[in-house]
Biotite code that builds the C-alpha atoms (Angstrom):
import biotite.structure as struc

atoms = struc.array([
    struc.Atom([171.500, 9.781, -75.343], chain_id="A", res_id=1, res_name="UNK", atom_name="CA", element="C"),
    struc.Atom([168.152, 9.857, -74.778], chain_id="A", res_id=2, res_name="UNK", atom_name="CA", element="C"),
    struc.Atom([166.158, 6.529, -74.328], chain_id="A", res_id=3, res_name="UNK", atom_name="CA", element="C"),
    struc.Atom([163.366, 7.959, -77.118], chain_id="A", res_id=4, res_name="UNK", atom_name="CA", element="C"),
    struc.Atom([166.265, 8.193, -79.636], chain_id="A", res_id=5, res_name="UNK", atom_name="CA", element="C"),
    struc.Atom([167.428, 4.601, -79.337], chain_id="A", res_id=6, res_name="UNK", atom_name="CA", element="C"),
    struc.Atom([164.491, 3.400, -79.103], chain_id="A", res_id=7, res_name="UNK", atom_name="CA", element="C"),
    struc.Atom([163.860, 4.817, -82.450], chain_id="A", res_id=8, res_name="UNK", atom_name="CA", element="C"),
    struc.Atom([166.696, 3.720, -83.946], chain_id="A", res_id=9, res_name="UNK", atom_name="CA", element="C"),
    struc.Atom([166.157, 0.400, -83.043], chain_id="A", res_id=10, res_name="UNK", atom_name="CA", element="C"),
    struc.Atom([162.395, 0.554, -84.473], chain_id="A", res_id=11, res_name="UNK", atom_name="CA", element="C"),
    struc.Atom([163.051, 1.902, -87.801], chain_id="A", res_id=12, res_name="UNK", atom_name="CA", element="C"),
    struc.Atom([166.730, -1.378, -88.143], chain_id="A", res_id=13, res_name="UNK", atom_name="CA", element="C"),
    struc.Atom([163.495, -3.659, -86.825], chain_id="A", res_id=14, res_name="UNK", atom_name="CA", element="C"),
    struc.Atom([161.258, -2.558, -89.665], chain_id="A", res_id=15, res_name="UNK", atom_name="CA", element="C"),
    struc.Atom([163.976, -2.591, -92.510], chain_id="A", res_id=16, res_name="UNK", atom_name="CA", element="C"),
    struc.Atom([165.609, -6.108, -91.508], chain_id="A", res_id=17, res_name="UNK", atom_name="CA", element="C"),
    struc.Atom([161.955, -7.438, -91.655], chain_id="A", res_id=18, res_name="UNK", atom_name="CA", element="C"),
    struc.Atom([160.964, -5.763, -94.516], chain_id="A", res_id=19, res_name="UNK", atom_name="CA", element="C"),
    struc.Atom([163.835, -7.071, -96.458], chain_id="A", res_id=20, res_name="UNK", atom_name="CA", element="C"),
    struc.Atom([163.990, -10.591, -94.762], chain_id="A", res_id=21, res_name="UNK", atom_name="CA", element="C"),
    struc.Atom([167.005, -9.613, -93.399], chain_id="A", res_id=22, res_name="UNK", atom_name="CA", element="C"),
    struc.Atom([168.369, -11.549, -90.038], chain_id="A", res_id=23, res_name="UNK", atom_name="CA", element="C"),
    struc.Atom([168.279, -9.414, -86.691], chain_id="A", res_id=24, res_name="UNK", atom_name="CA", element="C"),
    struc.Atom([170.727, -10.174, -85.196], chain_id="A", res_id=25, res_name="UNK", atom_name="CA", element="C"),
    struc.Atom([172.412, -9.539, -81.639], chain_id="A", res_id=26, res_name="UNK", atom_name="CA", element="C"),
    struc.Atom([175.502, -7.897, -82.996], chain_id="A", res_id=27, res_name="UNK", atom_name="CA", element="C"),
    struc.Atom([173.629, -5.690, -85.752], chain_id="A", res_id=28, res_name="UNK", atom_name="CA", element="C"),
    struc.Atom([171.565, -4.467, -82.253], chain_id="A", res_id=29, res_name="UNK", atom_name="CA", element="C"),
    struc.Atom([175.088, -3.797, -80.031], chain_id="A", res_id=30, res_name="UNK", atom_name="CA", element="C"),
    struc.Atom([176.604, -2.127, -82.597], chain_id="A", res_id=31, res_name="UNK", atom_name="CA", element="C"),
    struc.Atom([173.813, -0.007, -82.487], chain_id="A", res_id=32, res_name="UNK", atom_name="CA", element="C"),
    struc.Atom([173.851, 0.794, -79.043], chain_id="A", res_id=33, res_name="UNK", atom_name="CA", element="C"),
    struc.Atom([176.975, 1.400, -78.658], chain_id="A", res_id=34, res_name="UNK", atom_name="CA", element="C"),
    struc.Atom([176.323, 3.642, -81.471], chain_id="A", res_id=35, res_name="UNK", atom_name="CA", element="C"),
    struc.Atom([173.858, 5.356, -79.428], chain_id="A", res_id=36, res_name="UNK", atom_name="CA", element="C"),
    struc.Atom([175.098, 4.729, -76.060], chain_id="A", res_id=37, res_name="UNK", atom_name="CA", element="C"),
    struc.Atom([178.745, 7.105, -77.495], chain_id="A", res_id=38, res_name="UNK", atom_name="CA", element="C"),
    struc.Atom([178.496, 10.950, -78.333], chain_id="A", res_id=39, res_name="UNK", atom_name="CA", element="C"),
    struc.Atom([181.228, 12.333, -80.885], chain_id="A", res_id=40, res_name="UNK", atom_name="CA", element="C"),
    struc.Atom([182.960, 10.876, -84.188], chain_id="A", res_id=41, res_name="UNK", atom_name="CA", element="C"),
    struc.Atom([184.312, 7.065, -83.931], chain_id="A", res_id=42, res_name="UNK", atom_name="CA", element="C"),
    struc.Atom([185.965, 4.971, -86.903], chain_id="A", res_id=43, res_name="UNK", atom_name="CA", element="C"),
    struc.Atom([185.678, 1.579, -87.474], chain_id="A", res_id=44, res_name="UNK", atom_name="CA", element="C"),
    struc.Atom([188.827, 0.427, -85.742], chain_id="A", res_id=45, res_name="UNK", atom_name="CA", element="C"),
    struc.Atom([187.369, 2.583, -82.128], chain_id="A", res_id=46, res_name="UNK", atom_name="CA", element="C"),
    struc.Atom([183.849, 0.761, -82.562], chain_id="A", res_id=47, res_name="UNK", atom_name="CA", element="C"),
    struc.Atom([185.694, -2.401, -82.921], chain_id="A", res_id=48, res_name="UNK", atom_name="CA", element="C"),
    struc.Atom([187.737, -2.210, -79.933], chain_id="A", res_id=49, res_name="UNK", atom_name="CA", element="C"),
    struc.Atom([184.995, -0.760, -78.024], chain_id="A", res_id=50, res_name="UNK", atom_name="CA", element="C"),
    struc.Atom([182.479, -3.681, -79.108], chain_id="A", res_id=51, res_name="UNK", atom_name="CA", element="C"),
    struc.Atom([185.460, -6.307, -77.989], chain_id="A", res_id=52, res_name="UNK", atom_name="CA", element="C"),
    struc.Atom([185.718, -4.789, -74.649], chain_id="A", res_id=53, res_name="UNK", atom_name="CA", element="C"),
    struc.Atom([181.615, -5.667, -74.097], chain_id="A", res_id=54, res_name="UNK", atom_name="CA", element="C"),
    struc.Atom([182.280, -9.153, -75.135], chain_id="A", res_id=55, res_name="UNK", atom_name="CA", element="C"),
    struc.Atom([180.642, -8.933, -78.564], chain_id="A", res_id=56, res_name="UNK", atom_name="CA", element="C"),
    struc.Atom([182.642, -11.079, -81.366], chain_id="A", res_id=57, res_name="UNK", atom_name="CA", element="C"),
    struc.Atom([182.202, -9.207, -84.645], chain_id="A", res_id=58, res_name="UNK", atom_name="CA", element="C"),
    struc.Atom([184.852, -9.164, -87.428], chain_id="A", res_id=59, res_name="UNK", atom_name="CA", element="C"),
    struc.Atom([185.288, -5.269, -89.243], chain_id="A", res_id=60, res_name="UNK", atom_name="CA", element="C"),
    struc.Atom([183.563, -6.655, -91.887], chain_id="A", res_id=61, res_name="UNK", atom_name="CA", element="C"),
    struc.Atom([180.341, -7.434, -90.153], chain_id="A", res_id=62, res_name="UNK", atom_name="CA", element="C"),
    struc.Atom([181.157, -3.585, -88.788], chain_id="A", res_id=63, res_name="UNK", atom_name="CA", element="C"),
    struc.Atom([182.038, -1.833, -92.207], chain_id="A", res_id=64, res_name="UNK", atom_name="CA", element="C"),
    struc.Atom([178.768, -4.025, -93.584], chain_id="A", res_id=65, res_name="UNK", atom_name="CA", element="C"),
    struc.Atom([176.137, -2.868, -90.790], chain_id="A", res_id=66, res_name="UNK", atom_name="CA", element="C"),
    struc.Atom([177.835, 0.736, -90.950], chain_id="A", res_id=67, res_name="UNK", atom_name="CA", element="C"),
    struc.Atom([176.485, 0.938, -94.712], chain_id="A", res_id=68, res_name="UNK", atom_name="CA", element="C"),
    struc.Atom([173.356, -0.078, -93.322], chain_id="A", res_id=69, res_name="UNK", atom_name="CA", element="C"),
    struc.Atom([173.033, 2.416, -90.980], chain_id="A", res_id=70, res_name="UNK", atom_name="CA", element="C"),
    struc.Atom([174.091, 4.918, -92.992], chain_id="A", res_id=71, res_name="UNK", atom_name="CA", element="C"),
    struc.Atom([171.586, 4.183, -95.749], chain_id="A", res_id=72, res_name="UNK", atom_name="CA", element="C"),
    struc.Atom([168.910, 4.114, -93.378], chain_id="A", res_id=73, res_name="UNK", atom_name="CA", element="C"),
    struc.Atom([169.598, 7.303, -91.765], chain_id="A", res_id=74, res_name="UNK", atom_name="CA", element="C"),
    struc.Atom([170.796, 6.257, -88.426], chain_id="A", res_id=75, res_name="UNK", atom_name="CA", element="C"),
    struc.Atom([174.436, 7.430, -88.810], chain_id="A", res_id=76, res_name="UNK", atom_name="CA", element="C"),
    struc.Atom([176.436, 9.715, -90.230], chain_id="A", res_id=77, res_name="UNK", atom_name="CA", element="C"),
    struc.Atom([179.758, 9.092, -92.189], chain_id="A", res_id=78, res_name="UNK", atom_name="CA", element="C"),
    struc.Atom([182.178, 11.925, -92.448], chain_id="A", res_id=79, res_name="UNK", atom_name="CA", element="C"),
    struc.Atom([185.799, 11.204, -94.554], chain_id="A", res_id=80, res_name="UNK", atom_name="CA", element="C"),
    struc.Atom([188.064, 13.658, -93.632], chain_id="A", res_id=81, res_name="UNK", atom_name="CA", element="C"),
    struc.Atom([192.335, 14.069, -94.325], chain_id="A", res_id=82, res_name="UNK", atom_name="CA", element="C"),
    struc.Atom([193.529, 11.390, -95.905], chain_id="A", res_id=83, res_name="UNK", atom_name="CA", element="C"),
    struc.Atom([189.892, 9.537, -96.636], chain_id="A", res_id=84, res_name="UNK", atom_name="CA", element="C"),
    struc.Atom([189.867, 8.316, -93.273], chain_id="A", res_id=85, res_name="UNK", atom_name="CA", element="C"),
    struc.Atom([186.199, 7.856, -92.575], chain_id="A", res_id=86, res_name="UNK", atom_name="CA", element="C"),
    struc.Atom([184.780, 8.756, -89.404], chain_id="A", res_id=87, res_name="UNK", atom_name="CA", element="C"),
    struc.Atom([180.757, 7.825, -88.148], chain_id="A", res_id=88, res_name="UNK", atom_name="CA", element="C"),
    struc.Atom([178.514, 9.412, -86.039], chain_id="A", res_id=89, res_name="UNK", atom_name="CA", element="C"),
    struc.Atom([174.979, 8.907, -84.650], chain_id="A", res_id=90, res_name="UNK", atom_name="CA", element="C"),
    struc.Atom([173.033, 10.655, -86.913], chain_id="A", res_id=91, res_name="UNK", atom_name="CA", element="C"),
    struc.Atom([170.172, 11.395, -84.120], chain_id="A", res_id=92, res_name="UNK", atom_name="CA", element="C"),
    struc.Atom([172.780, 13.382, -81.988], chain_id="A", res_id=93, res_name="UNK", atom_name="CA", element="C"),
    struc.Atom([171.181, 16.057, -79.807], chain_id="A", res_id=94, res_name="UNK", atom_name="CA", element="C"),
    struc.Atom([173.572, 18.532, -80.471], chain_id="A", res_id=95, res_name="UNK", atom_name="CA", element="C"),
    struc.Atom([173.104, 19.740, -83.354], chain_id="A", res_id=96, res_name="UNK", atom_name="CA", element="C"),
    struc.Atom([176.785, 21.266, -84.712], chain_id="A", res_id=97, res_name="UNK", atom_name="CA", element="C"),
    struc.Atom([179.383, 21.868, -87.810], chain_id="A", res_id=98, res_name="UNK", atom_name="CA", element="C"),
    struc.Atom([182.586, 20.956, -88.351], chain_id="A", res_id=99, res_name="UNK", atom_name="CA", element="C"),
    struc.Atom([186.247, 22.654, -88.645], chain_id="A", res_id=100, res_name="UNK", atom_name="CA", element="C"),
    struc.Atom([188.723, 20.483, -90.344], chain_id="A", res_id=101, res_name="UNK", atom_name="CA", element="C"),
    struc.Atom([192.185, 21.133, -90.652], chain_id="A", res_id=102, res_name="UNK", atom_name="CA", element="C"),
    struc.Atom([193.593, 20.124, -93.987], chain_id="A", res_id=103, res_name="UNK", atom_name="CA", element="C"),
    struc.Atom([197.445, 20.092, -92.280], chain_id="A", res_id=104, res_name="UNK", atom_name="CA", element="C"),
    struc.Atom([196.844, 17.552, -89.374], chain_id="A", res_id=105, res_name="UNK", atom_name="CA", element="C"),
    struc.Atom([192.956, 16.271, -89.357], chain_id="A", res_id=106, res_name="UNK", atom_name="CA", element="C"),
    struc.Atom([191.814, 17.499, -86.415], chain_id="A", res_id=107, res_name="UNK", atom_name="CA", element="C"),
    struc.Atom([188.280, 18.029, -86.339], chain_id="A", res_id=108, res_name="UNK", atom_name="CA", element="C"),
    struc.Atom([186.223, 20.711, -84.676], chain_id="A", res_id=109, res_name="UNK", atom_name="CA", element="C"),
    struc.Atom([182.410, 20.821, -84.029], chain_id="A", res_id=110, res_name="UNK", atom_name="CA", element="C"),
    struc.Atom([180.986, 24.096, -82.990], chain_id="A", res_id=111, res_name="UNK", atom_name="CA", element="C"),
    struc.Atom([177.435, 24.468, -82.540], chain_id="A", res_id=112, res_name="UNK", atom_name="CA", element="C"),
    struc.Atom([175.367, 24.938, -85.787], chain_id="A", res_id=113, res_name="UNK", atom_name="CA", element="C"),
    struc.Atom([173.125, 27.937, -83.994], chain_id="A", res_id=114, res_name="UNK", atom_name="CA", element="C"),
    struc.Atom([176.289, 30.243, -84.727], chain_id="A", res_id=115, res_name="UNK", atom_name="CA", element="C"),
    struc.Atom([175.403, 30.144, -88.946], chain_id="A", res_id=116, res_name="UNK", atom_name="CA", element="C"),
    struc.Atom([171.598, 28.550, -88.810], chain_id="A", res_id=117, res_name="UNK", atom_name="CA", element="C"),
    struc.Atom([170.496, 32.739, -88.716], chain_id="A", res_id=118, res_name="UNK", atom_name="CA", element="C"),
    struc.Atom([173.144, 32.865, -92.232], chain_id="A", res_id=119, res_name="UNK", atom_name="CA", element="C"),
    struc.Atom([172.065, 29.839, -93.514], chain_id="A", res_id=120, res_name="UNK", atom_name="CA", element="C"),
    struc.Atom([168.488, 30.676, -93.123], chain_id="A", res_id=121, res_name="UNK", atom_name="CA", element="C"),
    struc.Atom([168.612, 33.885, -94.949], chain_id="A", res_id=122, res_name="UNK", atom_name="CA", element="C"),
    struc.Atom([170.236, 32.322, -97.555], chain_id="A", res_id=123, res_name="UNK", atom_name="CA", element="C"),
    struc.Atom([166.822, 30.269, -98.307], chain_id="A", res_id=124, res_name="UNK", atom_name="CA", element="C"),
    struc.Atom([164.763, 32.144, -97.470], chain_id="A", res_id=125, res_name="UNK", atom_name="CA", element="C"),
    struc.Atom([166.226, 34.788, -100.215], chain_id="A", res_id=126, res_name="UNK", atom_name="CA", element="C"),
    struc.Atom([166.032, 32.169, -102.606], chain_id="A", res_id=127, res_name="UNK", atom_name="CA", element="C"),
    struc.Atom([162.424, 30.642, -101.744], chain_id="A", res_id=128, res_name="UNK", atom_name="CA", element="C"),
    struc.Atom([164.122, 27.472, -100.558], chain_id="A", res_id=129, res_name="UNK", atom_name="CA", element="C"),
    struc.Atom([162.996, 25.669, -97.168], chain_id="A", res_id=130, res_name="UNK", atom_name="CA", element="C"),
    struc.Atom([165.669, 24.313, -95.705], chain_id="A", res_id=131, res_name="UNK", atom_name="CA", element="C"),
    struc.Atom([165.305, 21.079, -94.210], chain_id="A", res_id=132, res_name="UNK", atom_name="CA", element="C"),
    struc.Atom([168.736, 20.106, -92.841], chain_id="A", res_id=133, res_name="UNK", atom_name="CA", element="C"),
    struc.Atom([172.744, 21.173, -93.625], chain_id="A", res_id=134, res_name="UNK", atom_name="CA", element="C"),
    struc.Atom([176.246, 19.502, -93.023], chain_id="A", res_id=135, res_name="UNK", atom_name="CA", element="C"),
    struc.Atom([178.695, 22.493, -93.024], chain_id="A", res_id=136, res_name="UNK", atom_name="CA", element="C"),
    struc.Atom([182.715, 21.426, -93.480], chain_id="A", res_id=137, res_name="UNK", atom_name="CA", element="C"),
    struc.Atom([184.919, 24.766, -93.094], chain_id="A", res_id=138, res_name="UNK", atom_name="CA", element="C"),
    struc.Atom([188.431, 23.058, -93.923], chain_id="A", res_id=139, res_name="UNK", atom_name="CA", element="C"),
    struc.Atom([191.526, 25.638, -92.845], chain_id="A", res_id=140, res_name="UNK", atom_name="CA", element="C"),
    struc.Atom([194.285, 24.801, -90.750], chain_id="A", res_id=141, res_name="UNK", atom_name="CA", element="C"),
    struc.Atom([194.309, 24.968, -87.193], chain_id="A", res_id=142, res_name="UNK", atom_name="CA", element="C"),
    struc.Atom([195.555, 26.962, -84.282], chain_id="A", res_id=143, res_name="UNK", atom_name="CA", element="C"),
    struc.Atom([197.864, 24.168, -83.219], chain_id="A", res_id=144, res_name="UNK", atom_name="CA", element="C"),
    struc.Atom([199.255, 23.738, -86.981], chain_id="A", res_id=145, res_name="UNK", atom_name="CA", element="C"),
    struc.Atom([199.362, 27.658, -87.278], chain_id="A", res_id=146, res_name="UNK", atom_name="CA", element="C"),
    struc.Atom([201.687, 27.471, -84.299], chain_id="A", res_id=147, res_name="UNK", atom_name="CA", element="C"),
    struc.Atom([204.258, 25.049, -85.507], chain_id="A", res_id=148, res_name="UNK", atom_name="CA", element="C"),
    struc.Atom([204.169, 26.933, -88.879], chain_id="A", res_id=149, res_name="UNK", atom_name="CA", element="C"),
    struc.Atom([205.147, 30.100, -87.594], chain_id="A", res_id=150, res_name="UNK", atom_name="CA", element="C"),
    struc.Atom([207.862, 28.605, -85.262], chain_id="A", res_id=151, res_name="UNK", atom_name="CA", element="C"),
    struc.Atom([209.056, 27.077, -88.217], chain_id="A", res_id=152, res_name="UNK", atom_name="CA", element="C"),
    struc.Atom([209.167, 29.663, -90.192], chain_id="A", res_id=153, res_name="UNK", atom_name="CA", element="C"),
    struc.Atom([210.478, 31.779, -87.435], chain_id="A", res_id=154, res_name="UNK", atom_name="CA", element="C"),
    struc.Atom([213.295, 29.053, -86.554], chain_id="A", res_id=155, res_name="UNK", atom_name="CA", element="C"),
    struc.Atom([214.416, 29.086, -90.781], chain_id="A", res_id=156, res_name="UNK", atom_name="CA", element="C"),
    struc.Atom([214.689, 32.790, -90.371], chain_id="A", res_id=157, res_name="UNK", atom_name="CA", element="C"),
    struc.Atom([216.504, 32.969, -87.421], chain_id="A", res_id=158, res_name="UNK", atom_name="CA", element="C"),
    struc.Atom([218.922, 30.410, -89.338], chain_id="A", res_id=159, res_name="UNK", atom_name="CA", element="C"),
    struc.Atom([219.394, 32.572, -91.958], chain_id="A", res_id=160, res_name="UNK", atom_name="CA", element="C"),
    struc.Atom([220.055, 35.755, -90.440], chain_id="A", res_id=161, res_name="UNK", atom_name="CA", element="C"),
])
């Protein structure tokens, strides 16, 4: 991640937490990096184990808490996929993408957003809308679950016959 980025994101948690009298503390700022310091999705339970492994004593609370925070401010991004499991990611990522979701298993897909911004952009522009920003879901079922549905269905067939 580029230094620029975190740097950012550490600016604009500086301004809010002072703004609101709001402590700033060390483990609001590691969270953060490691935030930052991670490409891809994590959940709670990954950040926690990863923040353990640097030595940093937070409970999931104080994680879950400073998540909402980060969230409201713009900093992260929090997806909920199958089963409402919610998954996080840093909402400055480089790499700008979409997701496929599989509603059988969920797995989760990105794939890079320039493959529907040309789509997406005609769509606004036919409707005198700028677009400023998009999250794109496509939920279907994957090639891995497609597989074990056919072999199933091949395996009750070959019972029957």
């Amino acid at each position: 991640m580029e230094a620029s980025v975190k740097k950012f994101a550490e600016e604009k948690l500086t301004k809010y937490l002072e703004i609101n009298n709001l402590r700033k503390t060390a483990e609001r700022y590691a969270i953060l990096e490691e935030i930052y310091s991670n490409s891809g999705h994590f959940t709670i339970e990954s950040m926690y184990e990863n923040i353990m492994k640097n030595n940093y004593r937070v409970s999931t609370g104080t994680l879950y808490n400073n998540m909402r925070l980060f969230v409201k401010l713009g900093l992260v991004v929090k997806h909920v996929f199958k089963g409402n499991k919610s998954q996080y990611e840093n909402a400055h990522n480089t790499v700008k993408h979409d997701h496929l979701v599989c509603t059988e298993c969920g797995r989760m897909e990105e794939f890079p957003y320039t493959e529907v911004q040309e789509t997406l952009n005609d769509i606004s522009s036919k409707r005198g809308f700028t677009m400023e920003n998009h999250i794109l879901y496509l939920h279907g079922i994957c090639r891995e679950c497609k597989i074990k549905a056919e072999k199933k269905n091949s395996d009750k067939t070959k019972k029957t016959n």
